[in-house]
VOPAGU-2260 file (C-alpha; in pm, 1 decimal, decimal comma):
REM VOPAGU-2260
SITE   aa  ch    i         X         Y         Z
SITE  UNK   A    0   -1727,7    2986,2   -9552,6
SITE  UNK   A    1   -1663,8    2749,2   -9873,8
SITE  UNK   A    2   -1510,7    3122,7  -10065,8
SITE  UNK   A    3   -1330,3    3199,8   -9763,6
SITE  UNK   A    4   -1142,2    2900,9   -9783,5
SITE  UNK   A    5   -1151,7    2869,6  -10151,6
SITE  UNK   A    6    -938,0    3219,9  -10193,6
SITE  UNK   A    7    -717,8    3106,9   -9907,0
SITE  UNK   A    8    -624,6    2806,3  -10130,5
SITE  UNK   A    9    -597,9    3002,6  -10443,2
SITE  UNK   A   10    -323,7    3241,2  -10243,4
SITE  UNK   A   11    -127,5    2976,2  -10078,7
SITE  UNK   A   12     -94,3    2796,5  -10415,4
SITE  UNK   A   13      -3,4    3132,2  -10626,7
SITE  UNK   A   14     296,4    3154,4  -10342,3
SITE  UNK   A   15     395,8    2777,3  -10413,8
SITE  UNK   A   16     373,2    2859,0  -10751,6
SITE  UNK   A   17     576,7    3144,5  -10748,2
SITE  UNK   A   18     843,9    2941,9  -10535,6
SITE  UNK   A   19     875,2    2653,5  -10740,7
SITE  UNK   A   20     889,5    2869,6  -11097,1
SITE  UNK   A   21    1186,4    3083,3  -10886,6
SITE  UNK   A   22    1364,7    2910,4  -10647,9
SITE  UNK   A   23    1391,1    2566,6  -10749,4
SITE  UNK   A   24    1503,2    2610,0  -11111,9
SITE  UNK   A   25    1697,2    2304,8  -11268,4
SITE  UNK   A   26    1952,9    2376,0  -11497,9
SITE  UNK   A   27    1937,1    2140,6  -11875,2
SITE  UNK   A   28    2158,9    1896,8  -11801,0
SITE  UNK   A   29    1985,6    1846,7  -11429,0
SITE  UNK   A   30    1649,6    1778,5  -11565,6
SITE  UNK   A   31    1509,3    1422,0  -11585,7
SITE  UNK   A   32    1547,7    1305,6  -11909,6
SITE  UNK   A   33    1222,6    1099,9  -12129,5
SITE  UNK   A   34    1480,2     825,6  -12113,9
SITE  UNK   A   35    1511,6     855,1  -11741,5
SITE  UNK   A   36    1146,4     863,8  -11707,7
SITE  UNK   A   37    1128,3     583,0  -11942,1
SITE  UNK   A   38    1353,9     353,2  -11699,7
SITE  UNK   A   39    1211,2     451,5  -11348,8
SITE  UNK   A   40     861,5     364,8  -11552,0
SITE  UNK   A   41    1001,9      61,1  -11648,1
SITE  UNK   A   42    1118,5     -50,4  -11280,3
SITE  UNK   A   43     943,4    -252,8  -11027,9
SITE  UNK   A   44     817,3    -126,0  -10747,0
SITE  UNK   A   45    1034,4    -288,8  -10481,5
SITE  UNK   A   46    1332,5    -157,1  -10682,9
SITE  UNK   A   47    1221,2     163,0  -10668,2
SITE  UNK   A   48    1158,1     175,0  -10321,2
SITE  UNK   A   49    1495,9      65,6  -10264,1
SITE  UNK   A   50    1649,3     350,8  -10432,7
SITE  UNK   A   51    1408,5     536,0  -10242,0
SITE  UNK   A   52    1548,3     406,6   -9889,2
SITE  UNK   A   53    1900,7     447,0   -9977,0
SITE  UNK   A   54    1821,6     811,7  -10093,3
SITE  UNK   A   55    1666,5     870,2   -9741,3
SITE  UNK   A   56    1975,1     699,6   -9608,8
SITE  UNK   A   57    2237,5     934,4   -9795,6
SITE  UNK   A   58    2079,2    1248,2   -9723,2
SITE  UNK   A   59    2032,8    1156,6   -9340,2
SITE  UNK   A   60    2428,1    1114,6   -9338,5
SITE  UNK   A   61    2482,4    1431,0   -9564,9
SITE  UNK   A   62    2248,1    1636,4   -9267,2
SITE  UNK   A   63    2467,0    1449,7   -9030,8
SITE  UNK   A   64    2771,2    1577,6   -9124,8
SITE  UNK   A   65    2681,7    1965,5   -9230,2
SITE  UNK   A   66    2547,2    1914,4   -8811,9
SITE  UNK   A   67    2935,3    1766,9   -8758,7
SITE  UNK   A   68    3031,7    2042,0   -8887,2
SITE  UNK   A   69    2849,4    2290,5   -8757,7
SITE  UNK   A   70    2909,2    2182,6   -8399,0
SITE  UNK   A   71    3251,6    2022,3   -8384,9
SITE  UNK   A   72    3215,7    1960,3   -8038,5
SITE  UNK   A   73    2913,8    1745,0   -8040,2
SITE  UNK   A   74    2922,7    1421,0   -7915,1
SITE  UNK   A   75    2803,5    1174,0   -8216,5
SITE  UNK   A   76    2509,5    1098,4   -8016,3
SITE  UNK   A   77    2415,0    1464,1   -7990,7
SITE  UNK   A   78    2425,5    1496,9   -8392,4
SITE  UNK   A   79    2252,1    1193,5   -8386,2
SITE  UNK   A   80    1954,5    1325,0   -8165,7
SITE  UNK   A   81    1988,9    1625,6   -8399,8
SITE  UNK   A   82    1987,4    1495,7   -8718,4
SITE  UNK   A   83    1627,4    1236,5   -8612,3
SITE  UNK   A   84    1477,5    1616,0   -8469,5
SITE  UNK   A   85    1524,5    1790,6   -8837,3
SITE  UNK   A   86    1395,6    1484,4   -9013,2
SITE  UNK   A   87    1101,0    1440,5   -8809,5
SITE  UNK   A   88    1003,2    1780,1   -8851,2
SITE  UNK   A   89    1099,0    1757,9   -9231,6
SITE  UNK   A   90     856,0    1856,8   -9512,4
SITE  UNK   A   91     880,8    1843,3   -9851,2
């Protein structure tokens, strides 16, 4: 039982492998720099978390209006319904 799942693991992770090496390729100038590194290292905790909730926020009201757009004739609270469906089913 213990190979069975072992080779199922191996698989799924050769896929994710494959996906991350092909689809999410970051061009030079968008990869995190040492220096970059250096300063989120350097950062407490409860500033970092911070940045972390107003990321969340920004990309919640990006969502919300690529919904907007989609479906001009939604009432807000229909986008808003919307946009807490996609992030509760969100993955990363």
């Amino acid at each position: 039982m213990r190979a069975n799942w072992t080779k199922r693991w191996r698989k799924q992770r050769a896929c994710l492998d494959e996906f991350l090496d092909t689809k999410l390729v970051m061009l030079p100038d968008e990869q995190t720099s040492s220096e970059q590194f250096a300063l989120l290292r350097a950062m407490p905790g409860e500033r970092r978390l911070k940045l972390a909730e107003l990321l969340y926020w920004s990309a919640r009201k990006l969502k919300a209006a690529g919904v907007r757009s989609q479906h001009p004739d939604w009432p807000e609270e229909k986008v808003n319904a919307e946009v807490s469906r996609i992030f509760l089913h969100a993955r990363t």
